[in-house]
N, C-alpha and C positions, 0 to 999 in steps of 0.2 A: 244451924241453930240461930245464929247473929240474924240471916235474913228472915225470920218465922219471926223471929221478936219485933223488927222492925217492919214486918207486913200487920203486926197486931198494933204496936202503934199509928200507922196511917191510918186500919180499919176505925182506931182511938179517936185518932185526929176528927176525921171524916163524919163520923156521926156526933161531934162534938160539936161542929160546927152547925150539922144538920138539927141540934139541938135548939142551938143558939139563934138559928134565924128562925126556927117553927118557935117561940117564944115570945121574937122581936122583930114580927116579919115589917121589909121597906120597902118599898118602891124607888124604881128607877125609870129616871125619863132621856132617853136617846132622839135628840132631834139632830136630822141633817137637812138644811133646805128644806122641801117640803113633806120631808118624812119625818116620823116620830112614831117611838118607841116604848110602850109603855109594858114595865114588867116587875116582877118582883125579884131581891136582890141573889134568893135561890135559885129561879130560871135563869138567869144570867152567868153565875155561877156554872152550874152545868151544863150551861151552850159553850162558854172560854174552856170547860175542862173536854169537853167533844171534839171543838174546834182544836187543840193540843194535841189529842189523840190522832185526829186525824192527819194532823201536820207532822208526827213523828211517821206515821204510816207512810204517807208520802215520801217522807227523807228517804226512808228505808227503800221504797221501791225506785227513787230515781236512783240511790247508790248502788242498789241494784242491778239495774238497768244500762250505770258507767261502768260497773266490774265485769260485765258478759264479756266483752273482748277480750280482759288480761284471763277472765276463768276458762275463756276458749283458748289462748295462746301456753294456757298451764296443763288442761287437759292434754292438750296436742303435743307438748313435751312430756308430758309424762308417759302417751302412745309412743311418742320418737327413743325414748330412754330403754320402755321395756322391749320393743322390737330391737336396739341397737346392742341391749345385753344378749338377750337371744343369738345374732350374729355373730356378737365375741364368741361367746361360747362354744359355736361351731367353727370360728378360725382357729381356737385352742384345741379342737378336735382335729379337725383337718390335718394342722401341724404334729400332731401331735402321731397322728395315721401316716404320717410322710405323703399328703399331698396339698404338696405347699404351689403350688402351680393354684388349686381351685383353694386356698385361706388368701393367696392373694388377691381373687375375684372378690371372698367374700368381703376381705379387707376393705378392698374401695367399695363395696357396696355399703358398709357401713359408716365410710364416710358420707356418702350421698345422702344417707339419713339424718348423719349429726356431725359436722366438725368434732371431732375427740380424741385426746392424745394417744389413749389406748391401744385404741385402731390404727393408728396413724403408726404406731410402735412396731403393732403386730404387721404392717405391711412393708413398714425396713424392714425390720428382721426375715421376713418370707423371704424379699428381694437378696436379704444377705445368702440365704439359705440355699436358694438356686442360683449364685453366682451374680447375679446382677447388682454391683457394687456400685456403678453409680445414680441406678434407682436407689439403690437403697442409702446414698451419700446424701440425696437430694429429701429423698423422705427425711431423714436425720437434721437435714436444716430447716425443714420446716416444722418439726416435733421442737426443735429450741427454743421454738417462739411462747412454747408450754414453760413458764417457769418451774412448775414439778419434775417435768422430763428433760430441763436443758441438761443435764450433769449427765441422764443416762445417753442423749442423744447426742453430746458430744465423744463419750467413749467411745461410742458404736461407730461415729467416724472416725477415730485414732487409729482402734483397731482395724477397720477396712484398712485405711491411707500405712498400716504398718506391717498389714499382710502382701500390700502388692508394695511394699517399697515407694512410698509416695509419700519423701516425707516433706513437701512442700505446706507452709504453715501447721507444721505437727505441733511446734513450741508455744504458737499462739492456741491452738484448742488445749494443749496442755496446760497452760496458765489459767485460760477461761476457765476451764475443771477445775484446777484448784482452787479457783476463786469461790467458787459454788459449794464445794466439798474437802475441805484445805485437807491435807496431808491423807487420801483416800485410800485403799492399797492397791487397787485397780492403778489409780494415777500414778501412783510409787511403782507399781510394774512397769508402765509403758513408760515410765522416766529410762528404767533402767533397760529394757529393750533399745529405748532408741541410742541411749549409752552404749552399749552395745555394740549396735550397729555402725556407731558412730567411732568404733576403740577407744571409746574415752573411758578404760578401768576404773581410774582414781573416781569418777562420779558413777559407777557403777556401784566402785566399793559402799562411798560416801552413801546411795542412797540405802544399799545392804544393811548400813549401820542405821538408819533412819526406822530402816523395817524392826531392826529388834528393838530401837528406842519403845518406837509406839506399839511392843510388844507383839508385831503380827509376827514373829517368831522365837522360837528358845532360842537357848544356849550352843544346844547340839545344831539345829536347824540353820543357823546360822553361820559355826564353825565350819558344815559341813558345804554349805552354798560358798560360803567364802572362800574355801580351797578349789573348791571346781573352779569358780569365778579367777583364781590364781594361774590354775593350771590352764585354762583356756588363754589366760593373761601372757603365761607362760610361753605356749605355741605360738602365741600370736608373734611376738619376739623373734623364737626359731625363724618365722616366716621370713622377718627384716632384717635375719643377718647378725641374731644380735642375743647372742647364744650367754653371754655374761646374766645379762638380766632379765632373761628366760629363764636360768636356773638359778636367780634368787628368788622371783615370783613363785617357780617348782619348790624352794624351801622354806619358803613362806607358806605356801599350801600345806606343807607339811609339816611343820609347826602346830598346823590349826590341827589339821586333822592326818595322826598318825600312820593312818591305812590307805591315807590315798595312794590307791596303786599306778597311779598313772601317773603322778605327780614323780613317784619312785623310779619309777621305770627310764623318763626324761632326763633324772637325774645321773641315775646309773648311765644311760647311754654317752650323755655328756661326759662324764668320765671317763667310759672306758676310748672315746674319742681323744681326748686328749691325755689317752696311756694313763692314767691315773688310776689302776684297776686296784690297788686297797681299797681306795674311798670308794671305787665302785661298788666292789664286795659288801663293806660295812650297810651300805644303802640297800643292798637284794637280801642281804640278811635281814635287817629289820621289817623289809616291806614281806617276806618270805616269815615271818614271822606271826606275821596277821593275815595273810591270803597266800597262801601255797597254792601253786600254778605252772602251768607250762614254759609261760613267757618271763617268769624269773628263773627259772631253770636253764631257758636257753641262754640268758643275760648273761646269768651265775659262769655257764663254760665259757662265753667270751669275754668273760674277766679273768679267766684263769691265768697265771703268769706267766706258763711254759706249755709247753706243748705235753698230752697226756694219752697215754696206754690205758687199756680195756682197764685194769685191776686199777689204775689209779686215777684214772676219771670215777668209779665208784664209790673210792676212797676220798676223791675231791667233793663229790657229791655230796656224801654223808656231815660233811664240815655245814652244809645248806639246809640240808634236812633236817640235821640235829637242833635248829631254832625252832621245827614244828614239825616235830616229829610224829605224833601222835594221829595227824590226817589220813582219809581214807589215799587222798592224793598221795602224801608222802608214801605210802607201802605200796602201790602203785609205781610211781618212776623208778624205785627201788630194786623193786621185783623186773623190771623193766632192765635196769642196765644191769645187774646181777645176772640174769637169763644172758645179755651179749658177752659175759666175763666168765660164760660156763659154770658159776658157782652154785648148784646144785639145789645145795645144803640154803645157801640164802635163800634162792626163789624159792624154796618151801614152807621157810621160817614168814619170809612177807605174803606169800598166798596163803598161808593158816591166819596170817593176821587180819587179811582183807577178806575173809570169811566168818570172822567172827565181829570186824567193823559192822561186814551187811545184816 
């Protein structure tokens, strides 16, 4: 609407003028040397407004004329773009088919097309895919130079260099990531991996704590990592000799988390090693209380204080079972050492019961 209004002003303008010199027509004299120019002051007028028109015409087509190269070099990326998506799309198929041998062919073919980190992504990971780690280490450092992909192409080397135990500069790509993607959990895994591997628990633990800080896990998720993370803490110990604080790491674990049975087991054995077999007992009872099993069953008799007859290994039994009783397992062992004590009347009573468990 604004431009209609302001094209009827001109048409205003224009015949306003055209009014004005058909009114008060002038004459104009153009002498140069020995030409001269003789005309009225509307021809002249409309020769400067032709001469204009024809000068914008011009602009247009030498600018024109200077854009063919950049509109050829735009065309030609935008043919290099739609051929180079096509190619992805068939390494994602390929990979995708398990033949990662020919998405790595197609890989470098689409680099040959265009430099792009995409591509360059998809041909590490191929290389990771069939074993070739340090194509695909080598692919990963030059995907860095991508500031989009340095964070994912630093993992992807962590990971290889943590798979084969190569952990020559892991702490430096580990910082660099961080620096990129601060507290990541990818990063907070491979922290605590290489912790790990390193037995350095306490920053194991420390980074465990970090993981629930920034909420990548519960309450229970947590508890329940951190008593493993104990109990592994724990063997580790056994390993050097050093059984004291092996089974405070095992009570530590057990603390967090009630049921760990392995945690239990460790402990009880410790005990009954060092003839301590109350404390053993209290410990197969509580953990027999939450997972009824074989392996606390056999603990449970070599914690026994004395030596025991068919009728009173049964009877010793019953003191174990009686914490979880209610198991298909508990009427099971039952029925079990009741049947070696001859007692008839019981294996009948626990075989009606484990008929009516199933």
């Amino acid at each position: 609407m604004i431009r209609f209004i302001i094209y009827l002003i001109e048409i205003f303008v224009i015949i306003g003028v055209a009014i004005i010199l058909s009114d008060t027509p002038n004459a104009v004299i153009v002498e140069w040397q020995d030409w001269r120019i003789d005309t009225s002051v509307g021809v002249l007028l409309i020769f400067i407004f032709i001469l204009a028109l024809v000068s914008v015409w011009l602009l247009r087509l030498y600018n024109l004329i200077l854009g063919i190269p950049d509109q050829l070099k735009t065309w030609r990326r935008e043919r290099k773009l739609v051929k180079l998506q096509r190619v992805n799309f068939q390494i994602i198929s390929a990979i995708d088919a398990g033949n990662v041998e020919e998405a790595i062919t197609l890989a470098k073919d689409a680099l040959n097309i265009m430099e792009n980190e995409l591509s360059r992504l998809y041909l590490a990971r191929s290389y990771e895919l069939v074993g070739e780690r340090i194509q695909a280490i080598s692919e990963y450092e030059k995907l860095m130079n991508f500031p989009n992909s340095a964070f994912v192409a630093a993992q992807g080397i962590i990971n290889i260099k943590m798979a084969i135990n190569d952990m020559e500069n892991i702490e430096e790509l580990l910082e660099y990531a961080n620096k990129i993607k601060p507290n990541a959990l990818s990063i907070i895994n491979s922290r605590m991996q290489l912790a790990k591997a390193q037995r350095d628990y306490a920053k194991v633990f420390k980074l465990l704590e970090q993981k629930k800080e920034f909420r990548f896990l519960t309450d229970d998720e947590f508890k329940t990592m951190a008593a493993d993370l104990l109990y592994e803490e724990s063997l580790y110990h056994h390993e050097k000799q050093n059984p004291e604080r092996g089974i405070e790491c095992a009570m530590r674990a057990l603390k967090l988390k009630k049921g760990h049975l392995q945690a239990s087991i460790a402990m009880a054995q410790y005990y009954i090693g060092k003839n301590d077999k109350h404390e053993a007992q209290e410990i197969i009872k509580k953990a027999y209380n939450i997972q009824a099993n074989n392996e606390l069953v056999q603990l449970w008799f070599a914690a026994s204080p004395k030596k025991l007859t068919a009728l009173s290994t049964l009877s010793y039994l019953e003191q174990l079972v009686s914490e979880n009783p209610e198991t298909y397992f508990s009427h099971k062992i039952m029925m079990e050492y009741a049947q070696k004590a001859g007692l008839n009347g019981l294996v009948q009573r626990y075989d009606n019961a484990l008929k009516q468990l199933k």
